[in-house]
NULODO-918631 format. One line per 3 residues: for each residue x, y, z of N, C-alpha, C, CB. Coordinates in nm, 4 decimals, always signed. Glycine has a CB too. Example, Ala and Ser with C-alpha at 12.3 -4.5 7.8 and 13.67 -1.06 7.14 Angstrom:
<sites>
+1.3190:-0.5690:+0.7800:+1.2300:-0.4500:+0.7800:+1.3200:-0.3300:+0.7800:+1.1308:-0.4473:+0.9046  +1.2850:-0.2250:+0.7080:+1.3670:-0.1060:+0.7140:+1.2900:+0.0030:+0.7870:+1.4084:-0.0598:+0.5725
</sites>
This chain:
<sites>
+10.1639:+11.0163:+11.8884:+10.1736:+11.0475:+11.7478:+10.2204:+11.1924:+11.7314:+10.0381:+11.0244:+11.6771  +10.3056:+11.2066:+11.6668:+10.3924:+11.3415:+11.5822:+10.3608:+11.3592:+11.4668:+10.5407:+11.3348:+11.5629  +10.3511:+11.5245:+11.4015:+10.3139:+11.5639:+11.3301:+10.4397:+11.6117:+11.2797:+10.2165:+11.6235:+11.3561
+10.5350:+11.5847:+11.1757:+10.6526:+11.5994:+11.1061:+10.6301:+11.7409:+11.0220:+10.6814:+11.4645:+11.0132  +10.7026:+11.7953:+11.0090:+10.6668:+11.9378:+10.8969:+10.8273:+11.8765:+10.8111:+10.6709:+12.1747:+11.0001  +10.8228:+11.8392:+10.7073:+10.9529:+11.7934:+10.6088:+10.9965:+11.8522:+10.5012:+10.9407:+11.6790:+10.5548
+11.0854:+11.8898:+10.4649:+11.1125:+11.9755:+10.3325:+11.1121:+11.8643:+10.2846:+11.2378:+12.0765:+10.3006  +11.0997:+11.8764:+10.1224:+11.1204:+11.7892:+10.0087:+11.1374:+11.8754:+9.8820:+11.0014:+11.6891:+9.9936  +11.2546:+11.8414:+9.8424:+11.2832:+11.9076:+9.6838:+11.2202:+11.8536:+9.6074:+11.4128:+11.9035:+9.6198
+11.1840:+11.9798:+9.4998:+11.0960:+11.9532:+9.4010:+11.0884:+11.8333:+9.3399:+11.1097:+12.0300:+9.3176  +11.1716:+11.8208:+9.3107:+11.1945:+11.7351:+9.1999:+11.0931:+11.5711:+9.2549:+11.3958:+11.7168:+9.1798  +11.0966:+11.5439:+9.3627:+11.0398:+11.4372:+9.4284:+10.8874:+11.4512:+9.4720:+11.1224:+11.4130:+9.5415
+10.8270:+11.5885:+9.4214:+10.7077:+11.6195:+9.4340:+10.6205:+11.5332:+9.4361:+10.6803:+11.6886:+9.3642  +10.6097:+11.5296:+9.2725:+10.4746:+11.4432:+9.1841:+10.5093:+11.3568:+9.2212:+10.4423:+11.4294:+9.0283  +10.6370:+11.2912:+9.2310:+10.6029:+11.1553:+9.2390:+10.5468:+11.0986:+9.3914:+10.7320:+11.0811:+9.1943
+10.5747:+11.1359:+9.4664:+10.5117:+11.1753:+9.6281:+10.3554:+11.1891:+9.6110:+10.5773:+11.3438:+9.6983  +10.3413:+11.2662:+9.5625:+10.1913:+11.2910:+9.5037:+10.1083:+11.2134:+9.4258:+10.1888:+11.3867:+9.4326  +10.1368:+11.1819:+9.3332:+10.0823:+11.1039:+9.2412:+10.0909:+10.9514:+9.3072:+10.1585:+11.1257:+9.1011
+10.1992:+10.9289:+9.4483:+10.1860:+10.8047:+9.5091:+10.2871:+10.6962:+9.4435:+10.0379:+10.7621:+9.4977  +10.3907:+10.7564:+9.3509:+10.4580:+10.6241:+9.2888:+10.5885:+10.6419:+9.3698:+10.4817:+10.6183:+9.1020  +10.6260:+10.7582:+9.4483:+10.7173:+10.7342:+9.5346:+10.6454:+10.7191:+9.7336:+10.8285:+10.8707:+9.4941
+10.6335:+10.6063:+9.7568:+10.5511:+10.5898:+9.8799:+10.6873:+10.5464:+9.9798:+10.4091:+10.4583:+9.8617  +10.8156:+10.6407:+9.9990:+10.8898:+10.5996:+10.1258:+10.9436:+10.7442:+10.1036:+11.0043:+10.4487:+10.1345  +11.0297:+10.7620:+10.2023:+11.1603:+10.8315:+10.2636:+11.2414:+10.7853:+10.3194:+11.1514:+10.9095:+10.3362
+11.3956:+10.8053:+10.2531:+11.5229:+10.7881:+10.3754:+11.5475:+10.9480:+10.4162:+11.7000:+10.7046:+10.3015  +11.5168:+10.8897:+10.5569:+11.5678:+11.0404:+10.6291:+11.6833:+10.9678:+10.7545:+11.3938:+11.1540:+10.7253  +11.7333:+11.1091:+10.8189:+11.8366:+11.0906:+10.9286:+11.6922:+11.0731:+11.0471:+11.9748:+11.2531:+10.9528
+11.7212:+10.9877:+11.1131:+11.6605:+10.9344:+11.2171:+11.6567:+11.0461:+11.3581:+11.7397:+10.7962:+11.2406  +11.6580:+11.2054:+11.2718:+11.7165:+11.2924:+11.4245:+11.5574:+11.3517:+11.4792:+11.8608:+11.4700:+11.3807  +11.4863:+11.2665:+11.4874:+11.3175:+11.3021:+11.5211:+11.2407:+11.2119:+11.5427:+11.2410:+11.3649:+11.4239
+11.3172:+11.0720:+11.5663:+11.2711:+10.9997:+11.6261:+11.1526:+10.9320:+11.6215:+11.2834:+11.0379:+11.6942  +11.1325:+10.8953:+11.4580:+10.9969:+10.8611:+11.3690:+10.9089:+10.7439:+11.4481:+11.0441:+10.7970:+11.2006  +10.8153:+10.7484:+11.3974:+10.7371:+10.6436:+11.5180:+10.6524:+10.6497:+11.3579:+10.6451:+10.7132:+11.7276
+10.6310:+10.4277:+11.3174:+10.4591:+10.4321:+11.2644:+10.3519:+10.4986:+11.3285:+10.3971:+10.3012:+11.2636  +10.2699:+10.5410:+11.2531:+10.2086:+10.6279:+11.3167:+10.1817:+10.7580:+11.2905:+10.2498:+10.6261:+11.3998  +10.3114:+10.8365:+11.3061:+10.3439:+10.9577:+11.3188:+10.2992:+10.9838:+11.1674:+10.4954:+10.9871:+11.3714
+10.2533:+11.1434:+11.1758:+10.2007:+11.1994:+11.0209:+10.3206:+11.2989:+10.9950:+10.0247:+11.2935:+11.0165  +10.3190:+11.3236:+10.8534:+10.4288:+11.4440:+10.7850:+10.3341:+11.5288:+10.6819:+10.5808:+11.3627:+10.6811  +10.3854:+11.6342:+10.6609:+10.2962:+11.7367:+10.5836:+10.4453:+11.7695:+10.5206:+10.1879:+11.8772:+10.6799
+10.4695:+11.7604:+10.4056:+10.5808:+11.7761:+10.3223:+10.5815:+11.9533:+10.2856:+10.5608:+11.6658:+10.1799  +10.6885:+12.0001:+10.2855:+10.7195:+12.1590:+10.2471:+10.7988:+12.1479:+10.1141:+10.8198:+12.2490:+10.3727  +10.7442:+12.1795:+10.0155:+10.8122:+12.1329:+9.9150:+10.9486:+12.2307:+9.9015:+10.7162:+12.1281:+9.7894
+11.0750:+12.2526:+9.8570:+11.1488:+12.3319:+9.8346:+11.2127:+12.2950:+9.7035:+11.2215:+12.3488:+9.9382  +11.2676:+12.4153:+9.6610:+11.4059:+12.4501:+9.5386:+11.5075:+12.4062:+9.6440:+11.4395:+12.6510:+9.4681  +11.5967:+12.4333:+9.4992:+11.7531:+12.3798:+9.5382:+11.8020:+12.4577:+9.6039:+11.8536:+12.3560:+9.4384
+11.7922:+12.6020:+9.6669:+11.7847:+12.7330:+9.6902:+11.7476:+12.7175:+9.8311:+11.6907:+12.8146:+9.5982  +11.6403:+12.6348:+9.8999:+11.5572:+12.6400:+10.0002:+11.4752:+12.7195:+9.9890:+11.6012:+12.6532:+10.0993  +11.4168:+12.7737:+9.8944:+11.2921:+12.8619:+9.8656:+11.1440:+12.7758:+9.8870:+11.3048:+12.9182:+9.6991
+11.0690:+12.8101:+10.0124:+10.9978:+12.7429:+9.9876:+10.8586:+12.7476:+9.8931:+10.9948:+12.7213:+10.0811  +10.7567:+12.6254:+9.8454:+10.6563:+12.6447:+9.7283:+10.5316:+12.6008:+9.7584:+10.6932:+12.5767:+9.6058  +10.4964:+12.6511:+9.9234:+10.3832:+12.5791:+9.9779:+10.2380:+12.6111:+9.8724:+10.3633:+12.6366:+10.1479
+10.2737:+12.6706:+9.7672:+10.1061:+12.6724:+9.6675:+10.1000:+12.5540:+9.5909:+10.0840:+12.8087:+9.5366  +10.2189:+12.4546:+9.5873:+10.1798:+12.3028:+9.5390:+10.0557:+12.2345:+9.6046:+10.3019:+12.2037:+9.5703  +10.0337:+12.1291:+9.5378:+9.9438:+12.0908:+9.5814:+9.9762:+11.9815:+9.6614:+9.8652:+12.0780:+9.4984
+10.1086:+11.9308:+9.6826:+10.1542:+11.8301:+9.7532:+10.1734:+11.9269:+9.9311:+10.3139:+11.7599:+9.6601  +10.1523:+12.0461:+9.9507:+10.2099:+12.0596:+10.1003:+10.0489:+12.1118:+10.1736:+10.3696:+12.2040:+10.1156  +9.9133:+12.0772:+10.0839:+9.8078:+12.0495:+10.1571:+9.7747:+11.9525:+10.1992:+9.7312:+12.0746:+10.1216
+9.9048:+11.8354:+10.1419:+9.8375:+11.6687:+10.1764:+9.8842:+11.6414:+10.3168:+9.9047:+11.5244:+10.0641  +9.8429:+11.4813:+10.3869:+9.9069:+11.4566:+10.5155:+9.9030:+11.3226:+10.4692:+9.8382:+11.5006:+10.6641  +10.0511:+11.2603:+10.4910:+10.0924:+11.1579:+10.5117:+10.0691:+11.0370:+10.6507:+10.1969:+11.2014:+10.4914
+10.1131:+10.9001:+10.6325:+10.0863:+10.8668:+10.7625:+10.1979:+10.7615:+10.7611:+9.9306:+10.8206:+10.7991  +10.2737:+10.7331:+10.8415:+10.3948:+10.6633:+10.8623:+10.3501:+10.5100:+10.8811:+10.4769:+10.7253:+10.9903  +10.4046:+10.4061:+10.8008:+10.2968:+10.3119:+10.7769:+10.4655:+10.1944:+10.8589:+10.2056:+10.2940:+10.5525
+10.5650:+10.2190:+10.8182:+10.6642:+10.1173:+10.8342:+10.8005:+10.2348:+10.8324:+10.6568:+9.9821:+10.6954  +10.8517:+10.1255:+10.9516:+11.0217:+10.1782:+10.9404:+11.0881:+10.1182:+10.9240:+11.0914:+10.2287:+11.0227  +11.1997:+10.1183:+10.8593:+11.3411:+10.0238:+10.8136:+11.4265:+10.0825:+10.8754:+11.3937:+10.0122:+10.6587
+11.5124:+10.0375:+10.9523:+11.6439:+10.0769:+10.9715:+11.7326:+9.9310:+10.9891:+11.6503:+10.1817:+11.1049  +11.8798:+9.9435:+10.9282:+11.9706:+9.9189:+10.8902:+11.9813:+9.8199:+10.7917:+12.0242:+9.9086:+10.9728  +12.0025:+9.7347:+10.7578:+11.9615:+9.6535:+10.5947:+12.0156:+9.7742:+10.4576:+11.7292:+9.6262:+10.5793
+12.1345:+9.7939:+10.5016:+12.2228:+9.8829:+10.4234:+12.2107:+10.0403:+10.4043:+12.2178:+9.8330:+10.3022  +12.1411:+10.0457:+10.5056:+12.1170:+10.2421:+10.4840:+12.2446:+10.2679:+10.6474:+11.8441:+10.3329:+10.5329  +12.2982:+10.4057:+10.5536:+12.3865:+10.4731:+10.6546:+12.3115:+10.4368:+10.7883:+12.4033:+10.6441:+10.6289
+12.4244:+10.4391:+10.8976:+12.3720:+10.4415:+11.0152:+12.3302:+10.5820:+11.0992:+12.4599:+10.3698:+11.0788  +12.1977:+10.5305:+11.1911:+12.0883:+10.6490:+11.1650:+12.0557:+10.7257:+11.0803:+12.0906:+10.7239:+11.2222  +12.0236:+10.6500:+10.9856:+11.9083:+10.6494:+10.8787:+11.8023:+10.5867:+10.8502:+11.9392:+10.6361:+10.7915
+11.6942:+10.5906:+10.8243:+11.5792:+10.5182:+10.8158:+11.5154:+10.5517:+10.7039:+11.4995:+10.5310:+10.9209  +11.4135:+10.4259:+10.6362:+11.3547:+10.4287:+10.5389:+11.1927:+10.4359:+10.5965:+11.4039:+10.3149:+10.4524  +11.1255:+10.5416:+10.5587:+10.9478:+10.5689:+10.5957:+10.8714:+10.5262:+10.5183:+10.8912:+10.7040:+10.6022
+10.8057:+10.4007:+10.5201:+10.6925:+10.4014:+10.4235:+10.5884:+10.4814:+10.4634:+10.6392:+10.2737:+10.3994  +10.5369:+10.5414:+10.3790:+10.4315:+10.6520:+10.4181:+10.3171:+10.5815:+10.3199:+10.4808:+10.8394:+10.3763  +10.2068:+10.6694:+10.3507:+10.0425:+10.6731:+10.3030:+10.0067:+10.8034:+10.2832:+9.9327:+10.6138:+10.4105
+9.9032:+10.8708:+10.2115:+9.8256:+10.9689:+10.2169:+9.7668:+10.9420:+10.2620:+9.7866:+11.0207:+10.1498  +9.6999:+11.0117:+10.3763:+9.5684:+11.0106:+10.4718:+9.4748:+11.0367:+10.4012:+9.5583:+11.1020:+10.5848  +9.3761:+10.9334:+10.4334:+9.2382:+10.9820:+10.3444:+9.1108:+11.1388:+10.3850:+9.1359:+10.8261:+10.3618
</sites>
């Protein structure tokens, strides 16, 4: 099991948070494993990062992977969880 550190632009915060967005398509260059946890870094459009949100104290947990079923190749879709 891997511990992911992920940027995520703002804009996809709350909803990450609040749980109504429960996946990610990312580039497959880290070699995701169910399993594996992510701790999201939230950023601006800028790359400024805003770790005093309250979304980059949470930890995720990699619940399912999708790959290919129409996503670019090496790309993958993460269903994630908040860890309790």
């Amino acid at each position: 099991m891997k511990i992911h550190k992920l940027k995520l632009n703002l804009k996809f915060c709350d909803e990450v948070f609040y749980g109504e967005k429960s996946f990610e398509i990312r580039q497959n260059d880290r070699g995701f494993q169910t399993g594996d946890k992510i701790i999201f870094i939230p950023v601006d459009e800028n790359g400024m990062e805003h770790t005093h949100l309250p979304l980059s104290k949470k930890i995720y947990k990699i619940t399912y992977i999708l790959s290919g079923w129409g996503l670019k190749n090496g790309y993958v879709a993460l269903a994630i969880k908040e860890c309790e």
